[in-house]
Biotite code that builds the C-alpha atoms (Angstrom):
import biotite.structure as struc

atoms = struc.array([
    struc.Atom([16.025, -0.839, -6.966], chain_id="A", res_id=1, res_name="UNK", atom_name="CA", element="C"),
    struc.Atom([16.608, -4.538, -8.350], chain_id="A", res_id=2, res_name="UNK", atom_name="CA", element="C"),
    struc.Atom([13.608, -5.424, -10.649], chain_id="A", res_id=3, res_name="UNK", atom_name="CA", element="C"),
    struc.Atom([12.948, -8.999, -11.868], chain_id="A", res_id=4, res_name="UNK", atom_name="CA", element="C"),
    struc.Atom([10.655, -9.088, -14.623], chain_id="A", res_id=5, res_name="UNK", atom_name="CA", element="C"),
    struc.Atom([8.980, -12.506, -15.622], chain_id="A", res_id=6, res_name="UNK", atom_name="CA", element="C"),
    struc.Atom([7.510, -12.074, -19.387], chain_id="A", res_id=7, res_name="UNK", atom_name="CA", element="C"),
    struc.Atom([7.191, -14.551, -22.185], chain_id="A", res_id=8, res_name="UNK", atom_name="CA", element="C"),
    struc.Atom([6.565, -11.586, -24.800], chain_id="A", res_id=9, res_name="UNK", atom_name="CA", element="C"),
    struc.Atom([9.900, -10.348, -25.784], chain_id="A", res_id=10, res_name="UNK", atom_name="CA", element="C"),
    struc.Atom([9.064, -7.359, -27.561], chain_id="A", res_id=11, res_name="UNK", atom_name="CA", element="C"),
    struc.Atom([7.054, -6.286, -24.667], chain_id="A", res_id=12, res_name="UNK", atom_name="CA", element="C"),
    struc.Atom([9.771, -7.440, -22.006], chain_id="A", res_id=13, res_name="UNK", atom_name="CA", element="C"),
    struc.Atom([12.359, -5.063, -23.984], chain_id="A", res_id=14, res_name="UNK", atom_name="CA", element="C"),
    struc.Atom([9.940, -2.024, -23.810], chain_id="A", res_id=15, res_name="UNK", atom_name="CA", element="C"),
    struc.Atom([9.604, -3.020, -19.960], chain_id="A", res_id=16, res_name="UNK", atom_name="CA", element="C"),
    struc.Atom([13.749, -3.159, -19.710], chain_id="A", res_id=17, res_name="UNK", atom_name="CA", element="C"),
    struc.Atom([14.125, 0.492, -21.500], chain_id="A", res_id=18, res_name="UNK", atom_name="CA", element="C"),
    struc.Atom([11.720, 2.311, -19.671], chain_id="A", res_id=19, res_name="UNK", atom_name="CA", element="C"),
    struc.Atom([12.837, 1.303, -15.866], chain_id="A", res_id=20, res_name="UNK", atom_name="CA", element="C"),
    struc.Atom([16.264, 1.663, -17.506], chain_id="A", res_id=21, res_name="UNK", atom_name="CA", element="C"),
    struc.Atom([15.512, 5.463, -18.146], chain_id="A", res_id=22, res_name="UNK", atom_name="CA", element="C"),
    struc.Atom([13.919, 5.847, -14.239], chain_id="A", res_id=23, res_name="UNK", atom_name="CA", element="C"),
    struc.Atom([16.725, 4.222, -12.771], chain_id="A", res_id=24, res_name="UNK", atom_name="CA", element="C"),
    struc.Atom([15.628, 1.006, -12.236], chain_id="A", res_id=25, res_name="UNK", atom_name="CA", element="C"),
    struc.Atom([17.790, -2.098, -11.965], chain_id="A", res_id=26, res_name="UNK", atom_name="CA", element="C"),
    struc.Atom([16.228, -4.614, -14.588], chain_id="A", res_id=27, res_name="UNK", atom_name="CA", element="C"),
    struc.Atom([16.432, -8.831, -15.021], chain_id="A", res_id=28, res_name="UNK", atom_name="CA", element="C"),
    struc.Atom([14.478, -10.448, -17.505], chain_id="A", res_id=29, res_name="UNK", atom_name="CA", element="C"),
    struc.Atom([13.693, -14.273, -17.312], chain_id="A", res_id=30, res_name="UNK", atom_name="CA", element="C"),
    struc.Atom([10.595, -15.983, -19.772], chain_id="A", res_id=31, res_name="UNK", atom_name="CA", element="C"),
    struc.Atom([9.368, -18.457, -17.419], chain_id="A", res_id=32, res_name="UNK", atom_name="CA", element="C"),
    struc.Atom([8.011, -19.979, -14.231], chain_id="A", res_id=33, res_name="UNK", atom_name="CA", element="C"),
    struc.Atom([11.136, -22.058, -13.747], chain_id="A", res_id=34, res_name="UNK", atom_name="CA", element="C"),
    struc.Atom([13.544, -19.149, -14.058], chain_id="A", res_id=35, res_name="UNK", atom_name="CA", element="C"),
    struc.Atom([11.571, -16.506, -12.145], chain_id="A", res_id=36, res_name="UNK", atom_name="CA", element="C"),
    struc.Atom([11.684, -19.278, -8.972], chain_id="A", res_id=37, res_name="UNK", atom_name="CA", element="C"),
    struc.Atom([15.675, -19.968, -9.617], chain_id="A", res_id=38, res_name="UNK", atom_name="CA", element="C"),
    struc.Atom([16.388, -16.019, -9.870], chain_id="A", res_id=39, res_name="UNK", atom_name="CA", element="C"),
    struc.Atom([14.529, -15.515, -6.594], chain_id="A", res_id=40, res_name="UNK", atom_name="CA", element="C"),
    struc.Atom([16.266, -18.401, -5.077], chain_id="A", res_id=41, res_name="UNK", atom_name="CA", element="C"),
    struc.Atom([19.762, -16.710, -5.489], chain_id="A", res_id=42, res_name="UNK", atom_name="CA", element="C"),
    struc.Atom([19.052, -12.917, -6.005], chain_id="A", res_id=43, res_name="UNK", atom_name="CA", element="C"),
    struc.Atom([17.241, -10.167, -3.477], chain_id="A", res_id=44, res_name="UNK", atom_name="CA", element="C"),
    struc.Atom([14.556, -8.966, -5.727], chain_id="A", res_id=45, res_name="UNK", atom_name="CA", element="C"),
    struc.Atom([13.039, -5.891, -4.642], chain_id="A", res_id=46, res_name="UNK", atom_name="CA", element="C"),
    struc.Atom([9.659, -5.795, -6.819], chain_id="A", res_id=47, res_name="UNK", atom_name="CA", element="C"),
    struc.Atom([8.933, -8.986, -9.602], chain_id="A", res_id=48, res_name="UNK", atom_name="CA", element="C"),
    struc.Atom([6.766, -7.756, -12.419], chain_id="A", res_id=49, res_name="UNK", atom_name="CA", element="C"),
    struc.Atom([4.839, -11.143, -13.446], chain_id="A", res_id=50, res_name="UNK", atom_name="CA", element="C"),
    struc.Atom([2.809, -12.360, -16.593], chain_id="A", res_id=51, res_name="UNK", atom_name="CA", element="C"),
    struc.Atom([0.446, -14.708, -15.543], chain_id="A", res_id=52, res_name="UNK", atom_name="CA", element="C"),
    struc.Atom([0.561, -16.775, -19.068], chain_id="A", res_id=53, res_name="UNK", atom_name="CA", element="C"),
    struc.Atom([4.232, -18.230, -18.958], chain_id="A", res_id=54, res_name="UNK", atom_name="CA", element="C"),
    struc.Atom([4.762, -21.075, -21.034], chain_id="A", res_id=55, res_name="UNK", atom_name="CA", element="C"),
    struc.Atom([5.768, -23.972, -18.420], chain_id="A", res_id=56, res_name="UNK", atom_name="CA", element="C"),
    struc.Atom([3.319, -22.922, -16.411], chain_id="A", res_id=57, res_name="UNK", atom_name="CA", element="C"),
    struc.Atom([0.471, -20.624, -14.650], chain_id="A", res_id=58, res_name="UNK", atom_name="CA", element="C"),
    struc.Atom([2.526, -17.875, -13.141], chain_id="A", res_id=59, res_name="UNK", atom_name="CA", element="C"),
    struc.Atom([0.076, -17.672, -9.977], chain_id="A", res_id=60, res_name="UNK", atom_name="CA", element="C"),
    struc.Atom([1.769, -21.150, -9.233], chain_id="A", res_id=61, res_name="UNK", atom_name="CA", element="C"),
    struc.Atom([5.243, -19.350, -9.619], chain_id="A", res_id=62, res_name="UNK", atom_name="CA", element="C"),
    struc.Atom([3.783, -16.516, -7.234], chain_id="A", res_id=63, res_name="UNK", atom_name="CA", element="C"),
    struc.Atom([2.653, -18.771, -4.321], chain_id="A", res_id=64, res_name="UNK", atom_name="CA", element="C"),
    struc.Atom([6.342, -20.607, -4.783], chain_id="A", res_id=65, res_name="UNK", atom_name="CA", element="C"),
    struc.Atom([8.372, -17.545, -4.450], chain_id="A", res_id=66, res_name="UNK", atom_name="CA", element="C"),
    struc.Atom([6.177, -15.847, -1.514], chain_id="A", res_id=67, res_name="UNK", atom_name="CA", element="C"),
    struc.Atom([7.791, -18.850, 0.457], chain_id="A", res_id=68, res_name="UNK", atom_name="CA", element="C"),
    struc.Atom([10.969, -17.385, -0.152], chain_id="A", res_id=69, res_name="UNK", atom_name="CA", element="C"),
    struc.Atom([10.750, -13.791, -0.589], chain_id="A", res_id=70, res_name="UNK", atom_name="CA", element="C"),
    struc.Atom([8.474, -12.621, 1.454], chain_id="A", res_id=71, res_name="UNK", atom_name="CA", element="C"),
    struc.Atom([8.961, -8.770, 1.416], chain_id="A", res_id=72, res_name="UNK", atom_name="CA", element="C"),
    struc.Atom([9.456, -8.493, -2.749], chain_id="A", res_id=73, res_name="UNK", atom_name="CA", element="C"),
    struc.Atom([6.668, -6.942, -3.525], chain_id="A", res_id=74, res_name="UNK", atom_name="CA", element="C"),
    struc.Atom([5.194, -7.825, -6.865], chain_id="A", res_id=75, res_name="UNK", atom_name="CA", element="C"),
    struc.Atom([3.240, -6.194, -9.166], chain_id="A", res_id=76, res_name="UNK", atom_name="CA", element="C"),
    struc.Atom([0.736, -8.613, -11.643], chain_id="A", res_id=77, res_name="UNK", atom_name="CA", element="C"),
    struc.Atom([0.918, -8.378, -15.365], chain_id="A", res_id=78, res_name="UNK", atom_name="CA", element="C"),
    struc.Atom([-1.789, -10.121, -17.657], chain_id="A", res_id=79, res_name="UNK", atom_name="CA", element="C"),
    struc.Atom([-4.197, -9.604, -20.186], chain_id="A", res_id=80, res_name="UNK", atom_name="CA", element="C"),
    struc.Atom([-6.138, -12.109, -18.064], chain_id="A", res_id=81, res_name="UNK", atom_name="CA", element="C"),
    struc.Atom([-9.130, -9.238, -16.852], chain_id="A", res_id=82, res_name="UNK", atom_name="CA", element="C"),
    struc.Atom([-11.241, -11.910, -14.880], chain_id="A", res_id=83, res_name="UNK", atom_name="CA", element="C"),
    struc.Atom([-11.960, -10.662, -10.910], chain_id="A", res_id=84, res_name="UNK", atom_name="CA", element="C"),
    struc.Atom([-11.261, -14.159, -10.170], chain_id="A", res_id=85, res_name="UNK", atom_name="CA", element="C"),
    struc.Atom([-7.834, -14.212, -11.385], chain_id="A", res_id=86, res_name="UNK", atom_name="CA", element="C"),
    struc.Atom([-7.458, -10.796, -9.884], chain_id="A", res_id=87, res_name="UNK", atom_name="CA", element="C"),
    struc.Atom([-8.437, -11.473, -6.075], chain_id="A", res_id=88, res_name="UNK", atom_name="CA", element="C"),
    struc.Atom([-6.528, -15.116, -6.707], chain_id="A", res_id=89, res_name="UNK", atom_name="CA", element="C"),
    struc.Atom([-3.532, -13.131, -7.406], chain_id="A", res_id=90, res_name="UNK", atom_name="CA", element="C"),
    struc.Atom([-3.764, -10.508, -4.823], chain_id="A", res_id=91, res_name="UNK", atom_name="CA", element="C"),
    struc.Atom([-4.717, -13.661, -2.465], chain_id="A", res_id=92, res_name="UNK", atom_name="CA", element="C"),
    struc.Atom([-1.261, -15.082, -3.031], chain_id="A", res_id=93, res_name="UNK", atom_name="CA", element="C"),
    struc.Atom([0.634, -12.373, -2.228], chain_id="A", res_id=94, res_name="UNK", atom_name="CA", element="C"),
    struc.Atom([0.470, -9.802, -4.949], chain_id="A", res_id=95, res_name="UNK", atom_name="CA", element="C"),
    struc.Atom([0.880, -6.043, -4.243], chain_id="A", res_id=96, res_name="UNK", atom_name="CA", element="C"),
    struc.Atom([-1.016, -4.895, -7.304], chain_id="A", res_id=97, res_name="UNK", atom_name="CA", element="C"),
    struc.Atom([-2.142, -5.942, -11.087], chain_id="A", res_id=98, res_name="UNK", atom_name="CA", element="C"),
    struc.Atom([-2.151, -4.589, -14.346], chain_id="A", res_id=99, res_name="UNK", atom_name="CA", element="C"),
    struc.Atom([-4.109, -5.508, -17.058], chain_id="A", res_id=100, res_name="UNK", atom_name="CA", element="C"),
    struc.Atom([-2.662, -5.298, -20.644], chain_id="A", res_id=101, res_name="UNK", atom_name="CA", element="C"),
    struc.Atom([-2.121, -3.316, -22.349], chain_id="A", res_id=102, res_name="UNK", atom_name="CA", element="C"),
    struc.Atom([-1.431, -0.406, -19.607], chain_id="A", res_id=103, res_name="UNK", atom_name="CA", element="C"),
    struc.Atom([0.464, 2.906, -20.249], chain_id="A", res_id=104, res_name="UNK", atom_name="CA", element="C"),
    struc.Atom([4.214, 2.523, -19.173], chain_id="A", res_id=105, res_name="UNK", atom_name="CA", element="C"),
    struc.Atom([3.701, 6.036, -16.937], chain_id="A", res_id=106, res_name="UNK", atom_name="CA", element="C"),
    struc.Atom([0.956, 4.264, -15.328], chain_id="A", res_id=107, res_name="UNK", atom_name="CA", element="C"),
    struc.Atom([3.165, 1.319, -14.041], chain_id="A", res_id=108, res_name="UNK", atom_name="CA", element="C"),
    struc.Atom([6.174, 3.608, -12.994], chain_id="A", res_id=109, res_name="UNK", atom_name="CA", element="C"),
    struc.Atom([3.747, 5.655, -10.609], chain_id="A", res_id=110, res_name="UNK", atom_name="CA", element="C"),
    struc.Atom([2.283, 2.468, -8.996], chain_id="A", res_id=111, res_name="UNK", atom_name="CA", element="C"),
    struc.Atom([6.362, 1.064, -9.169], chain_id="A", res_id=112, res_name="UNK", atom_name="CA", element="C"),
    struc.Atom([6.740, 4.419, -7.376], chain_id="A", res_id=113, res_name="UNK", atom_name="CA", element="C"),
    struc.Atom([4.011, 4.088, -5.001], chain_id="A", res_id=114, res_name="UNK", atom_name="CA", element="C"),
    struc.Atom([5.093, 0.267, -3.799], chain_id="A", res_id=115, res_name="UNK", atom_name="CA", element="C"),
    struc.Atom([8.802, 1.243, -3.174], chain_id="A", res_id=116, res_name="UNK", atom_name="CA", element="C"),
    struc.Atom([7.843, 4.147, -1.103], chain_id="A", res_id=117, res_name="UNK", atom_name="CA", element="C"),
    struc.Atom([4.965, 1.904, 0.571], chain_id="A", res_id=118, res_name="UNK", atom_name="CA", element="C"),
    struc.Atom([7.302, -0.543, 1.177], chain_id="A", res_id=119, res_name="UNK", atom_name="CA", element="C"),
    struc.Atom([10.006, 1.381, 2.891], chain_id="A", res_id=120, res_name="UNK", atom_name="CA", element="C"),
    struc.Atom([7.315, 3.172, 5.291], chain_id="A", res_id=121, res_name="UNK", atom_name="CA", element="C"),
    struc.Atom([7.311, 6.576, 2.895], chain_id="A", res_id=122, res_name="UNK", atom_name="CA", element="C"),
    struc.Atom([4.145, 8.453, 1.861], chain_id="A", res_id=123, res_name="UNK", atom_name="CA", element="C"),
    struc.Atom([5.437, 11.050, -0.379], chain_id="A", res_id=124, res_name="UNK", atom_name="CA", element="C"),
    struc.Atom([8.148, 11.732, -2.909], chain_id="A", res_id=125, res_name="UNK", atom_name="CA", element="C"),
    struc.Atom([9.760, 14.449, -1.304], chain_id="A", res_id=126, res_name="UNK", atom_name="CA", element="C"),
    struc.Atom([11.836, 13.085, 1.450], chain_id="A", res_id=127, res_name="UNK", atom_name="CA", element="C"),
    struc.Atom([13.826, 15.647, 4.149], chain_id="A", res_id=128, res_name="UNK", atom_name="CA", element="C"),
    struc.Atom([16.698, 14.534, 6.065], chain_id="A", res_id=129, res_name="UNK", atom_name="CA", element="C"),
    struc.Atom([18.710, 16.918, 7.940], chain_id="A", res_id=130, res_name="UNK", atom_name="CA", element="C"),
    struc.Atom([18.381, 19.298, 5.721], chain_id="A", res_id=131, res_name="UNK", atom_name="CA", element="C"),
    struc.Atom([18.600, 17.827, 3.122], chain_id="A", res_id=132, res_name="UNK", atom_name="CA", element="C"),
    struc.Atom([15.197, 17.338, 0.325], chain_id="A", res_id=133, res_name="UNK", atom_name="CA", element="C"),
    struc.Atom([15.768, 14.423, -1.711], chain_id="A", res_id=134, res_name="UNK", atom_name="CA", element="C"),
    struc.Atom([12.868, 13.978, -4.162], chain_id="A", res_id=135, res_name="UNK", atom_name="CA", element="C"),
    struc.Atom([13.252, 9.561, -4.628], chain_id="A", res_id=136, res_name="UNK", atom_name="CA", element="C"),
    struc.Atom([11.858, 9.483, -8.184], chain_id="A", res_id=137, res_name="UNK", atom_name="CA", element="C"),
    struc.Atom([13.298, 12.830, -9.609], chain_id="A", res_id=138, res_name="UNK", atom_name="CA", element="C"),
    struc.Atom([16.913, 12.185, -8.701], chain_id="A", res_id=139, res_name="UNK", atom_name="CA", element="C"),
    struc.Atom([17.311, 15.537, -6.937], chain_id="A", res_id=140, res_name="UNK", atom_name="CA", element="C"),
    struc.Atom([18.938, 16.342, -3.474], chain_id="A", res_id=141, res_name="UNK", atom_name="CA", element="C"),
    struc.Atom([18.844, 19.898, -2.667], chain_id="A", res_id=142, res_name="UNK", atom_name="CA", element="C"),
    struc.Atom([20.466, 21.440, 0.983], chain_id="A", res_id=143, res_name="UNK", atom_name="CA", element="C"),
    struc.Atom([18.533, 24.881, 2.009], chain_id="A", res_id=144, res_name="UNK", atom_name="CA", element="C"),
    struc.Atom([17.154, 25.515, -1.154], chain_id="A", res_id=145, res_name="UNK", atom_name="CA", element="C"),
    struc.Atom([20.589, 24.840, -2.876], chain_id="A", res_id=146, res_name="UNK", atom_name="CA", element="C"),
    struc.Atom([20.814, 21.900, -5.303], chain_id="A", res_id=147, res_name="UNK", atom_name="CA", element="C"),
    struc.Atom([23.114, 18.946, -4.599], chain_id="A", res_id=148, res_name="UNK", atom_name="CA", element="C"),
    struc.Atom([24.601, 17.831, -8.034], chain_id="A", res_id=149, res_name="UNK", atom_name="CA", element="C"),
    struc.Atom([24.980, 13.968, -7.831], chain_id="A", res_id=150, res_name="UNK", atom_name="CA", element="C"),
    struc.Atom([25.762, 11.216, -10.399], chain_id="A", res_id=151, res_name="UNK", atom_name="CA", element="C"),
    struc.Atom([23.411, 8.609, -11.246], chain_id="A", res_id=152, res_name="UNK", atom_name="CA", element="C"),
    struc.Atom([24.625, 6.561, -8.800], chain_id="A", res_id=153, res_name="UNK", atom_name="CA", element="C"),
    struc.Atom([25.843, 8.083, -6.140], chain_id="A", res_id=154, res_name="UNK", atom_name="CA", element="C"),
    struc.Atom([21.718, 9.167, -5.894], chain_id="A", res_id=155, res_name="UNK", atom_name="CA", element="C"),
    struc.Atom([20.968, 6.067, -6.016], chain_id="A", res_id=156, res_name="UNK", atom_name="CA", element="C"),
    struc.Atom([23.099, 5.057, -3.319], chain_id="A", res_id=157, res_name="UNK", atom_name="CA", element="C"),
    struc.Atom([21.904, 7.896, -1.069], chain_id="A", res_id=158, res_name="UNK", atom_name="CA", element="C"),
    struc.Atom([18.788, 7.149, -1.747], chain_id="A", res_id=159, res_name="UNK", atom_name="CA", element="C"),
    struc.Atom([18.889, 3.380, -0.895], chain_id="A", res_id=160, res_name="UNK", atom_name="CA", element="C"),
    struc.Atom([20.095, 4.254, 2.123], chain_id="A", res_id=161, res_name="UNK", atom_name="CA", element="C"),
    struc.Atom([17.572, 6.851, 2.804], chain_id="A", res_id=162, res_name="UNK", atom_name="CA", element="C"),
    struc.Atom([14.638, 4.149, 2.258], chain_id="A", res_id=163, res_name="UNK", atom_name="CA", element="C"),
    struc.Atom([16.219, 1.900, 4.857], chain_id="A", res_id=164, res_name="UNK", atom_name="CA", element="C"),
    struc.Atom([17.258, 4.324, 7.394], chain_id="A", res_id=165, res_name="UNK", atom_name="CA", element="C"),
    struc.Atom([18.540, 3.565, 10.769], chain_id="A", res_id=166, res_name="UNK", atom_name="CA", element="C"),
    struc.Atom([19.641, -0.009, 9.270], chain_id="A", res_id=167, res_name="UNK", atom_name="CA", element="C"),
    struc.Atom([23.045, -1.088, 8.283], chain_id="A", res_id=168, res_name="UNK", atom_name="CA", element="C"),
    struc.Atom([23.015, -1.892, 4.504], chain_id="A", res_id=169, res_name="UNK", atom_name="CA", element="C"),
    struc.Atom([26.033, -4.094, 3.554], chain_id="A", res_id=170, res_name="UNK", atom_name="CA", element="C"),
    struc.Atom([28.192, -3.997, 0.415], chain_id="A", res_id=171, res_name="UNK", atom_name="CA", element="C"),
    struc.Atom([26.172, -6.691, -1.017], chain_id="A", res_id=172, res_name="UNK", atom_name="CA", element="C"),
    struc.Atom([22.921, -5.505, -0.339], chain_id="A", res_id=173, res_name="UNK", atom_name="CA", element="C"),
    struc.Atom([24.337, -2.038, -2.313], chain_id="A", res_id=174, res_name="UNK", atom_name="CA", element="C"),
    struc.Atom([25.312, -4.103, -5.015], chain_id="A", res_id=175, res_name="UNK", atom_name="CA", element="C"),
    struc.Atom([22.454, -6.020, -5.580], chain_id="A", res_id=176, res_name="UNK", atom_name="CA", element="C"),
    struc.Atom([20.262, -3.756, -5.211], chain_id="A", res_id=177, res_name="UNK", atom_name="CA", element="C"),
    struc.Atom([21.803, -0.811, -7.668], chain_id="A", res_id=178, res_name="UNK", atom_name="CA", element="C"),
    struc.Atom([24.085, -2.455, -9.653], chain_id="A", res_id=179, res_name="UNK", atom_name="CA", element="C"),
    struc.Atom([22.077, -5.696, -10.036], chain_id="A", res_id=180, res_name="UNK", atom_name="CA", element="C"),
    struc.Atom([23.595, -9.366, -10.731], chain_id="A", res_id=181, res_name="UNK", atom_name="CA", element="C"),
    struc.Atom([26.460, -9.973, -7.799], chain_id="A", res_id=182, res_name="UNK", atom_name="CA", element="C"),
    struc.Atom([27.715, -13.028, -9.804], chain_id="A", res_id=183, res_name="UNK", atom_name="CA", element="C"),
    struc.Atom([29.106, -9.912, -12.741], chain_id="A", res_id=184, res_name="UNK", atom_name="CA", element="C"),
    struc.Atom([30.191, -7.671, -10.118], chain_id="A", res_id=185, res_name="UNK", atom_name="CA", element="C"),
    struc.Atom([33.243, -8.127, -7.249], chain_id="A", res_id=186, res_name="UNK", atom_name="CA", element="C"),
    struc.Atom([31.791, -6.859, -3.952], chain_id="A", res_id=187, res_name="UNK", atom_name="CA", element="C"),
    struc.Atom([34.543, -6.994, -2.130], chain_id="A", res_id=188, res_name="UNK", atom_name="CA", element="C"),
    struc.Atom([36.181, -4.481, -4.178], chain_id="A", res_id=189, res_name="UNK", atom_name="CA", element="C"),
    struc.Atom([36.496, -0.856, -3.074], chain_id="A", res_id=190, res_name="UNK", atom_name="CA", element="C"),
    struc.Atom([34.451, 0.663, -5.946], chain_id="A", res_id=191, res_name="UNK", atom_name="CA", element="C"),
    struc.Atom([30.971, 0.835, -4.077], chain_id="A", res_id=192, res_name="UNK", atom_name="CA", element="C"),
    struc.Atom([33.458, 2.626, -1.117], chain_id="A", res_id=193, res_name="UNK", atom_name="CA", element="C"),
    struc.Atom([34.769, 5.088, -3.898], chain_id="A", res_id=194, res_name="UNK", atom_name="CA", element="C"),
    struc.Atom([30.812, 5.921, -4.968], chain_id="A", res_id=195, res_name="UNK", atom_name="CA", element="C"),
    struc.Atom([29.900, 6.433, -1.247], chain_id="A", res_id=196, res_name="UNK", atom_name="CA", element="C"),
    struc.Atom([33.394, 8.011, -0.298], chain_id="A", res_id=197, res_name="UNK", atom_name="CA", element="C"),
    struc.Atom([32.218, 10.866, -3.384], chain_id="A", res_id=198, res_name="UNK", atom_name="CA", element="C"),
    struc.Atom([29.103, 10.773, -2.451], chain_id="A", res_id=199, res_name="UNK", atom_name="CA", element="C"),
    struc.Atom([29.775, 12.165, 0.889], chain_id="A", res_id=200, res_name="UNK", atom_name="CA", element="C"),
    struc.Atom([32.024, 14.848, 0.257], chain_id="A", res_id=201, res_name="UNK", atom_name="CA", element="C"),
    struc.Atom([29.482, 16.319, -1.603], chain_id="A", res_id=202, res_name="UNK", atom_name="CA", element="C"),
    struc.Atom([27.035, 15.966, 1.193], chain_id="A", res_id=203, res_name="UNK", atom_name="CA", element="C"),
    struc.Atom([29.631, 17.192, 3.403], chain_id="A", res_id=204, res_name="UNK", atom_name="CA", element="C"),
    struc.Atom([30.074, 20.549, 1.627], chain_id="A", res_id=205, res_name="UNK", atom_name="CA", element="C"),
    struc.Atom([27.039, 21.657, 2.740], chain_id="A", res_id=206, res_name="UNK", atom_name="CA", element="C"),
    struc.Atom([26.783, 20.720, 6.172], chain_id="A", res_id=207, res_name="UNK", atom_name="CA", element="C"),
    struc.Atom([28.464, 18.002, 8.872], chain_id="A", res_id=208, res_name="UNK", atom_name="CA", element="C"),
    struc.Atom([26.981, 14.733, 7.942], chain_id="A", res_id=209, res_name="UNK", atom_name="CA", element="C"),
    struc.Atom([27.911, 12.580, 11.617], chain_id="A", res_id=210, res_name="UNK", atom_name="CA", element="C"),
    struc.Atom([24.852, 10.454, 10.835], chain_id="A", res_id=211, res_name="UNK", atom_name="CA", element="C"),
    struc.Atom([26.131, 8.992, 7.693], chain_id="A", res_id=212, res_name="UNK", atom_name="CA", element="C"),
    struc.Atom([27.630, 6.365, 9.652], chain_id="A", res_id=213, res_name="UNK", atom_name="CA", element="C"),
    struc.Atom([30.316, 3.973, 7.940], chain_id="A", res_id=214, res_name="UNK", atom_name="CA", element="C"),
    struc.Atom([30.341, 0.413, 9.678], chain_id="A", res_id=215, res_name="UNK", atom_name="CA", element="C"),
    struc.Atom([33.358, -0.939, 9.894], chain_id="A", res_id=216, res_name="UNK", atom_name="CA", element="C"),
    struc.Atom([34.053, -4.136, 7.439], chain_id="A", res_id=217, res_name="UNK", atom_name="CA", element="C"),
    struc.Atom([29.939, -4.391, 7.100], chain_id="A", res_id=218, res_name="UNK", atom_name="CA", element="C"),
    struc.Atom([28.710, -1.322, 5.226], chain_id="A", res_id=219, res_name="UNK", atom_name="CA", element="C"),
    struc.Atom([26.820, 1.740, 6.104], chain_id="A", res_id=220, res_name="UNK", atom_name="CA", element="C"),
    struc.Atom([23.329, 3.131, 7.483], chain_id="A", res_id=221, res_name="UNK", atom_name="CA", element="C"),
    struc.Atom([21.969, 6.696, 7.816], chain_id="A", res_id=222, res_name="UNK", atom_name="CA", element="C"),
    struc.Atom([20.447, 7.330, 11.137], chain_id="A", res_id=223, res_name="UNK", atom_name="CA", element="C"),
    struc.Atom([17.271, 9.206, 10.930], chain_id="A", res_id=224, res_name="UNK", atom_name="CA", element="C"),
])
């Protein structure tokens, strides 16, 4: 997941960019209005984290700007702002959920957790799929009670795919979303197909995986 955090407090910001690190989070940090609207512009955000008390601006201006443009991001409010007013403003424009500062790190991965799941039509953490039990935020896959050993990413790949089941997720989107800036990475080249191309033998050892379905010069989807 591709995180795009707008915060003006850089000590804070770093804290923010160590801990999603650690859960496997994808992380982008910008310090202002203006930057949070030109990432959005160019990059496919899953979830924006955004202070409200950027300095070019009020970032519930930046929030009705981007929800013109990115629609499905879902984004999660950060301020010490505690006023109900700013709160139902916020959820008003588009906001998924708010946090008021200072809030325990845990306390935003669950409700991270939560969104992604909510977002991708998922109620629970445990996820089965032929077979297969894929726990999203624990990064384990197990097959009939027998654990799947994966590398960071190859989990993530799996389970990117697994949250958008029975869609065809291209190269780019892959990149984007789990490796994070495109304009650092070459899509085109056959590293994300070596990551999937692993990823499947392993899947493969423990039973015949026909729905992991490679499509042809586009990318690949898991039918459900």
């Amino acid at each position: 997941m591709n995180i795009l955090i707008v915060e003006d407090h850089a000590e804070l910001a770093q804290e923010l960019t160590d801990y999603l690190s650690r859960l496997g989070y994808v992380t982008k940090h910008v310090n202002s209005c203006a930057a949070a609207r030109d990432e959005v512009a160019v990059t496919d955000y899953d979830v924006m984290l955004l202070d409200l008390g950027l300095p070019d601006g009020d970032g519930l201006d930046a929030l009705r700007d981007v929800r013109k443009t990115a629609s499905k991001m879902a984004v999660i409010i950060l301020t010490a702002r505690g006023a109900l007013d700013d709160r139902v403003r916020g959820l008003q424009l588009g906001a998924d959920d708010y946090l008021t500062k200072p809030f325990a790190l845990p306390e935003l991965g669950a409700r991270l957790s939560a969104i992604v799941r909510r977002m991708h039509g998922f109620a629970a953490n445990e996820v089965r799929l032929h077979g297969f039990t894929v726990q999203l935020e624990d990064f384990k896959v197990s097959y009939d009670g027998i654990g799947v050993a994966l590398t960071k990413k190859e989990f993530q790949i799996f389970r990117y795919l697994i949250l958008n089941k029975n869609r065809v997720i291209t190269r780019l989107q892959l990149t984007e979303h789990i490796w994070g800036d495109v304009l650092e990475i070459n899509s085109d080249s056959n590293f994300i197909d070596v990551h999937v191309r692993n990823l499947r033998n392993k899947l493969d050892r423990h039973t015949a995986i026909d729905w992991f379905e490679t499509v042809r010069n586009v990318g690949y989807r898991i039918n459900e």
